[in-house]
N, C-alpha and C positions, 0 to 999 in steps of 0.2 A: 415916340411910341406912347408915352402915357398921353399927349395930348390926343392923340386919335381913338384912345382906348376908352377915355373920359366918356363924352355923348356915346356912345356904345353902349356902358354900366347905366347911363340914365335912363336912355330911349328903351332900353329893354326891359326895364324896372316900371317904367309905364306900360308897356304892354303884357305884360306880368300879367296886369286884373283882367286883358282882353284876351289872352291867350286861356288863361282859365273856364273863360265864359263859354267861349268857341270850344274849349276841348267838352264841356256839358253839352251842348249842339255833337258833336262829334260822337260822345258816349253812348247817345241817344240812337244817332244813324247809323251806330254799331248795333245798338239791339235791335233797331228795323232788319238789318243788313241779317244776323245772327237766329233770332228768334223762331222766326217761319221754317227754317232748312226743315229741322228733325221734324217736324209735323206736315212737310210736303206731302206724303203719302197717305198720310191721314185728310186732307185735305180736296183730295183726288177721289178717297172713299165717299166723302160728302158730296160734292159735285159732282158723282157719277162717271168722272173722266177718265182714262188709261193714264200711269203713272209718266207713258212717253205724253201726257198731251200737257203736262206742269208745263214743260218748256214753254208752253203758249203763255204763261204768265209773265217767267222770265222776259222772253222776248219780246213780247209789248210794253212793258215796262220799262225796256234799257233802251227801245228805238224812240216811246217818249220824252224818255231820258236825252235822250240823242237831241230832241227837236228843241227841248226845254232849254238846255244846257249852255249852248250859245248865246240864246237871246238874251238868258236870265247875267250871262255875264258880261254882257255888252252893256245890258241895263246898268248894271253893278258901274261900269268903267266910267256911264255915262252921269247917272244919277246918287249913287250909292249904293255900296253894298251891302250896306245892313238892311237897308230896305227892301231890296232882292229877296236878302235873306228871311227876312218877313213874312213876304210875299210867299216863297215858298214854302216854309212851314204852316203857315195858315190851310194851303192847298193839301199841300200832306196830313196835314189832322184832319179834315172833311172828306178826305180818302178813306182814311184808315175805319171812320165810324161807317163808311158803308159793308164792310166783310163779314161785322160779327154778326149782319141781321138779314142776309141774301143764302141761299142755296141754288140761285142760277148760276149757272157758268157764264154768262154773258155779262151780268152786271156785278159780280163778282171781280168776271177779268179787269171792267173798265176800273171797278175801283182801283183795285193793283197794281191797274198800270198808272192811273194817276198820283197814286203815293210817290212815282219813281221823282216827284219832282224834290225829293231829298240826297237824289244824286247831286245838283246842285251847291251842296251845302259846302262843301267841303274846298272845291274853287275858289267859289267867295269867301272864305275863310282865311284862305291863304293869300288872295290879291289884295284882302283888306289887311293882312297881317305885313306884306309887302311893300303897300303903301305908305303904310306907317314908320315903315323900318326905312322910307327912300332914301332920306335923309342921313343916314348913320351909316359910314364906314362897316365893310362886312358887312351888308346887307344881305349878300345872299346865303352866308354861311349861318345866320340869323335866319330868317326865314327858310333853310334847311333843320335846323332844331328846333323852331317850334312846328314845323311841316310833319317832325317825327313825333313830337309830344300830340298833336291831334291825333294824327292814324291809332298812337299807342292806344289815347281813351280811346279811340273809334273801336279797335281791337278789344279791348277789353270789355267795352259793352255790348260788343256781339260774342265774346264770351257771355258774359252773364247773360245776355239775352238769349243764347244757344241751351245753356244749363236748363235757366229757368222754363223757357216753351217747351225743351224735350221732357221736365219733368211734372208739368201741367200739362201738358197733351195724355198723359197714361193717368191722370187724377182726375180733370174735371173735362166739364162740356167743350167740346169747340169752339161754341160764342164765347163762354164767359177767356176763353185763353186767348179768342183776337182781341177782347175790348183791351184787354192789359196794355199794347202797343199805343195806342189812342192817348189814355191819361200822358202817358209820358211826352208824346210828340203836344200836346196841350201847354205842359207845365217848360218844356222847350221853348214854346213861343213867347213866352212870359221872362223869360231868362234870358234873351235877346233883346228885347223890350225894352227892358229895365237893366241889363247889365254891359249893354255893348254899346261902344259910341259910332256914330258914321265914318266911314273913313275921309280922310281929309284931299281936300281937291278935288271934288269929281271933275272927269272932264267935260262933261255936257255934252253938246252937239245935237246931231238930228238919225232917229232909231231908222235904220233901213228897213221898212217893212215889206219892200220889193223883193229882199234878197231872201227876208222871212220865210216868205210866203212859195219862194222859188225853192230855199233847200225843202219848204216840207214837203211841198208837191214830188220831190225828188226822194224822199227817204219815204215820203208815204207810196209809193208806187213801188218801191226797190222793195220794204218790209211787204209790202203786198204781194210781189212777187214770191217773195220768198215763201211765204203763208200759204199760198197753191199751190207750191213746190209740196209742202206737206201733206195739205188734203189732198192731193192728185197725184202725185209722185212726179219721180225726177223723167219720166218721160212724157209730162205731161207740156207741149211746145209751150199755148196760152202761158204757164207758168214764166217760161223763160225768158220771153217776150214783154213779161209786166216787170220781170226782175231788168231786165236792160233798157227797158224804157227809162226806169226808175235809176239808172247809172249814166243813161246819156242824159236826161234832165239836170246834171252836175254843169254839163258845157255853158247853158246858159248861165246859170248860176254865175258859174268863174265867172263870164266873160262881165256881166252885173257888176260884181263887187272889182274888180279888176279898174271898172270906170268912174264905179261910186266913190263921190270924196270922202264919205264917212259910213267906211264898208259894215255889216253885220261881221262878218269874219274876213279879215285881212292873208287872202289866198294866197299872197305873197310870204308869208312865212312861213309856211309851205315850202320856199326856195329856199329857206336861208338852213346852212351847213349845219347849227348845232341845232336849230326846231324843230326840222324836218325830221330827220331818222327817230328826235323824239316820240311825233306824231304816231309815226307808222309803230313805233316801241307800244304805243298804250295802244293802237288797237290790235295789235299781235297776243299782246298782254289781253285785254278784255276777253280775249278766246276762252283763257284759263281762268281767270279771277273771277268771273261773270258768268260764261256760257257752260264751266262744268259745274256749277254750285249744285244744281237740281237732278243730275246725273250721277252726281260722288252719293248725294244723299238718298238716292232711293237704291244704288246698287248695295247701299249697307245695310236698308231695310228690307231688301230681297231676302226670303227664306230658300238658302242651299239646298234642304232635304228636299225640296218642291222642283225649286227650279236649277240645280247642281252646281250655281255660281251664286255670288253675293255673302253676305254675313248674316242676315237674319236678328239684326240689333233690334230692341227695344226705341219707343224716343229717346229716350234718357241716355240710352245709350250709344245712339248717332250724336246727339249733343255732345257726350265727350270728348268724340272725334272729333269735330268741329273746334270743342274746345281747345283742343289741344292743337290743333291747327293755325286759331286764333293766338296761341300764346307763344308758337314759333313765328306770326306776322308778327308781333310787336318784339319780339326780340331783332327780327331785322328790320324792322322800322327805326328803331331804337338806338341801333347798332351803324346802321347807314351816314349820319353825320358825321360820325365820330373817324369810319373807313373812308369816309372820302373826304376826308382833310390829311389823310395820311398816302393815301394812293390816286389821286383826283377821282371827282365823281365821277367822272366816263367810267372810271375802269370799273368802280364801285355798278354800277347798272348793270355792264357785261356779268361780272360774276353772280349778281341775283338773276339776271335773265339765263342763265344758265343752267343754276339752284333751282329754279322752276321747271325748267327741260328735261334733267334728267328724272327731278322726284316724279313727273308724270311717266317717266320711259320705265321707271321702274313695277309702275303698275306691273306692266307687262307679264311679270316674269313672277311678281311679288302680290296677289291681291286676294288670295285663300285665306287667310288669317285676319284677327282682329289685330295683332301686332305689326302685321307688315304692313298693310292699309294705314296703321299712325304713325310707321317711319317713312313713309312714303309724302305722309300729309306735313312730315314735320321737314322735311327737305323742300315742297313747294311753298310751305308756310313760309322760313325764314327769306325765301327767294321774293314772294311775292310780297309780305311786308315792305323790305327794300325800296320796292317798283311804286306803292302805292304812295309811299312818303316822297321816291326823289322825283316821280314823273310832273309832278304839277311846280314842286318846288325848280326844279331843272328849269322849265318851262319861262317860271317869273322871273330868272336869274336871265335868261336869252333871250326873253324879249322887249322889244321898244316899250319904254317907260308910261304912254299911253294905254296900250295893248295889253296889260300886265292881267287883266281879269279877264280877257279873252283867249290868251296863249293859253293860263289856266283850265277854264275852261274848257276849252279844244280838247286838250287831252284826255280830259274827262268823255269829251264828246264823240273822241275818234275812241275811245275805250268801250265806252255804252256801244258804240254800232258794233267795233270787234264782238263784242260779247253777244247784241242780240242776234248777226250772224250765226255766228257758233251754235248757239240757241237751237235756232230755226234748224241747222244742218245737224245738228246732236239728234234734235227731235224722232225729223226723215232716220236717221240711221239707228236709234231706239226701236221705231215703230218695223223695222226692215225683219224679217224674218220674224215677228212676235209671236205669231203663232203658236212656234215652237218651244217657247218659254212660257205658255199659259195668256189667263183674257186679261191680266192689268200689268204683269212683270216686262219690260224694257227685254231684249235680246242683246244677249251675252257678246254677241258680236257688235253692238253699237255702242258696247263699253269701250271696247277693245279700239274704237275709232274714237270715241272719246280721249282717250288716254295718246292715243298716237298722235293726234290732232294740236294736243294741249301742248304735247312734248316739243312737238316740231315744230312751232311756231314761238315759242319762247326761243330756242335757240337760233330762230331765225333773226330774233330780235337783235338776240345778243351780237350776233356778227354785223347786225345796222350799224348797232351803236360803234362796234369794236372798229369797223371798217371806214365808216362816212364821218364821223363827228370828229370833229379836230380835236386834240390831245385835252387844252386847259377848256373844255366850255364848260359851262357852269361851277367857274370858279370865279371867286374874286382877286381882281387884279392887284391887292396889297398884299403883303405878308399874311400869313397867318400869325405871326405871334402879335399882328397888330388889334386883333378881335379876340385873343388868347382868353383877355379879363369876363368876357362874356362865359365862360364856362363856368 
C-alpha cells in the first residue's frame, strides 16, 4: 500500500503548480461564462434586438463552440495542449475587444460567437492534467479532484464575474463594462505562457481535415436549419429540409472517420458501454446549463406589473441569482469526488442528473417570487456543478489512452450542440405568442417550455446513465485506500 501510495504524493505535488495555473485559465472562463447574463437585457436594448433574439448570441456561440471543440482537442492529442490552449485564448481576447466598439447586431454576433473558442479550455485542461497523472496509480480518482478544483475556480469566477457586470451595468457605460472581460482573458494568456508546461507525449500523427471539413458542412447546415426555423417558423418546410440536410450530412461523416486511420473524432466510442450514455448525458445536459442561461436571465428581468410574469430585478440583482446559483455549482462540483468514491460515480451522475430535473420542474409551480426562483437555482445548481466536473472527468477515465483529449472534448462538443439546440428552440417558443407580453418581453409561455424542457431532459439523462452504463465505470480498478494519501 505505501509503495503504490508513494509516486501518488509526488506526481500530484508536481502538478500542484499546473493545477493552480489552469484553475486561473478556469477563474477567467468563469467570468466570461458569469459576467454578460445580468446585462443580457441591456444588451438587446443597445442592439435594438427583442430580448427572445439574445438566444441568437447563445446559439452561435455553442454551435461554434461545437466545430472548435473537437479539432482544438485532437490538436491537443496530437501536438499539445498547452498550445491549443494558446491558440484559443489568443482567439478569445481578439474576440472580446470587438463588443465594446460595435452597435451592430451582426458584427457583434460574430464577435460573440468567436469568443466561444473558450469553450475549449477546460477539455484541455483536463486531458493535459490526465496525461500527466497517466503514469500514477489512481489516476482517475486524481483527475476527478482536480476536474472539481477547476469547475470550483471556473464557478467562483463567474460568481464574481456575475456580481461584478450586474453591478457595473447600473454604474457605467456599456463599452467601458465589456472592455473589463478583455484585460483579463489578455493577462490569461500570459499565465499559460509563462506558467504551464506542454503536456508530455504528444501523440502526433496526421490532422484529418476531410473529417473537419465534413462535420462543419453538417453542423453548419443543421444550426442553419435551425436559424430558419426561427425567422420563419416551425411551419416553414425550406426550414426543415436545411435542418435534415444538415443531420444526414453526419452519414458521410461516420462512414470517413469509420475508414480513416487517424479519425478527427473516433465514432466508435460512441459504441462503447461507459462513453456512450456519457455522450448523450452532456448533450441532454447542455439543454440546461447552456441553452437556459439567457431565458432564466431575462425572465428575472421581466417587470410583473407590465407583463404579470417574471421578477422585475435590477442587474445587480439577477447577479445575485446567478450568484447564488454559481455557489451551489461549486458545492457540487466540489462535493462529486468525494460521493463518488463512496457510492461509485455512475450513481454519483444519476443523482445530479436528477437534482437538475426536478430544480427545473419546480419552476413550474414555484417561479412568482425572488425566493422560490433561488431555491429552484440552488437545486439545479448543486445538480449541475456535479455534471460539469464528472462529465469530462468520467470521459478521460473511459477512454483509450490516446483519445483521452478527444473523449474530453466530445463531451464538451456534444454539450455545446445540446445547448445551441435548446437555444435555437427556446428562441422559437420566447418569440411564440409575444405579442401578448409586449414589443421586447419573451411570452410567459415559452418560459413555461423552457422550464419543462430543461426538466425532462436531465432526467432523461439520469436513467442513460442509471440503465446503460455498467455498475464500476469510471472507476479505478485498485482499492481506494491505495490513492487514500492523495487527499
Amino acid at each position: 500500500m505505501t509503495r503504490s501510495a508513494a509516486p501518488a504524493r509526488v506526481t500530484l505535488g508536481a502538478l500542484a503548480g499546473v493545477v493552480g495555473f489552469l484553475a486561473f485559465v478556469e477563474f477567467t472562463s468563469g467570468v466570461l461564462q458569469g459576467y454578460y447574463t445580468p446585462m443580457l437585457t441591456d444588451i438587446a436594448r443597445h442592439l435594438g434586438i427583442h430580448d427572445a433574439d439574445v438566444n441568437w448570441l447563445e446559439g452561435t456561440q455553442l454551435m461554434l463552440s461545437a466545430l472548435v471543440v473537437p479539432a482544438f482537442a485532437k490538436l491537443g492529442d496530437m501536438i499539445g495542449h498547452k498550445r491549443m490552449l494558446l491558440i484559443s485564448t489568443a482567439v478569445t481576447a481578439a474576440a472580446s475587444l470587438v463588443l465594446p466598439f460595435t452597435d451592430s447586431f451582426a458584427i457583434f454576433l460574430a464577435g460573440w460567437a468567436l469568443m466561444g473558442f473558450y469553450v475549449v479550455w477546460l477539455p484541455l485542461e483536463i486531458a493535459l492534467i490526465f496525461s500527466r497523472a497517466r503514469r500514477m496509480s489512481g489516476r482517475s480518482t486524481i483527475t476527478a479532484r482536480a476536474s472539481g478544483m477547476l469547475v470550483a475556480a471556473l464557478e467562483s469566477g463567474a460568481i464574481i464575474g456575475a456580481l461584478a457586470g450586474g453591478a457595473l451595468i447600473d454604474a457605467l457605460p456599456l463599452w467601458m463594462v465589456l472592455l473589463v472581460p478583455s484585460v483579463m482573458i489578455i493577462v490569461c494568456f500570459f499565465v499559460v505562457l509563462f506558467g504551464v508546461n506542454e503536456s508530455p507525449e504528444p501523440t502526433g500523427g496526421t490532422f484529418d481535415t476531410v473529417g473537419v471539413i465534413l462535420v462543419s458542412l453538417a453542423l453548419i447546415a443543421f444550426t442553419g436549419g435551425l436559424s430558419l426555423l426561427r425567422l420563419n417558423g416551425p411551419s416553414d418546410p425550406l426550414s426543415w429540409l436545411v435542418t435534415l440536410l444538415g443531420i444526414a450530412l453526419l452519414v458521410p461523416f461516420v462512414v470517413w472517420e469509420l475508414r480513416c486511420a487517424d479519425p478527427l473524432i473516433d465514432v466508435r466510442m460512441f459504441r462503447s458501454p461507459a462513453l456512450g450514455p456519457v455522450f448523450l448525458t452532456a448533450g441532454l445536459f447542455g439543454v440546461s446549463v447552456l441553452g437556459a442561461q439567457a431565458p432564466l436571465s431575462t425572465f428575472a428581468r421581466t417587470d410583473p406589473g407590465v407583463y404579470g410574469y417574471g421578477l422585475g430585478t435590477t442587474g445587480f440583482a439577477t447577479s445575485l441569482i446567478i450568484g447564488v446559483y454559481l455557489i451551489a455549482m461549486i458545492t457540487g462540483a466540489l462535493a462529486y469526488p468525494q460521493l463518488a468514491r463512496r457510492i461509485t460515480p455512475r450513481l454519483t451522475l444519476v443523482i445530479a442528473a436528477v437534482l437538475v430535473g426536478v430544480g427545473f420542474l419546480l419552476f413550474l409551480p414555484l417561479h412568482a417570487s425572488y425566493a422560490q426562483v433561488l431555491g429552484n437555482m440552488v437545486i439545479v445548481g448543486i445538480g449541475s456543478g456535479a455534471l460539469v466536473a464528472a462529465l469530462p472527468a468520467a470521459a478521460a477515465s473511459a477512454a483509450p489512452a490516446t483519445q483521452t483529449g478527444v473523449a474530453t472534448g466530445l463531451t464538451n462538443s456534444v454539450k455545446t450542440v445540446g445547448g445551441a439546440i435548446a437555444s435555437c428552440v427556446f428562441g422559437i417558443a420566447l418569440l411564440s405568442h409575444a405579442a401578448d407580453a409586449g414589443a421586447t418581453a419573451g411570452s410567459f409561455a415559452g418560459y413555461v417550455t423552457v422550464w419543462v424542457v430543461c426538466g425532462v431532459t436531465a432526467l432523461v439523462s439520469a436513467a442513460l446513465l442509471l440503465l446503460f452504463v455498467p455498475k464500476q465505470a469510471f472507476s479505478d480498478p485498485q482499492p481506494a485506500a491505495a490513492v487514500e494519501p492523495v487527499a
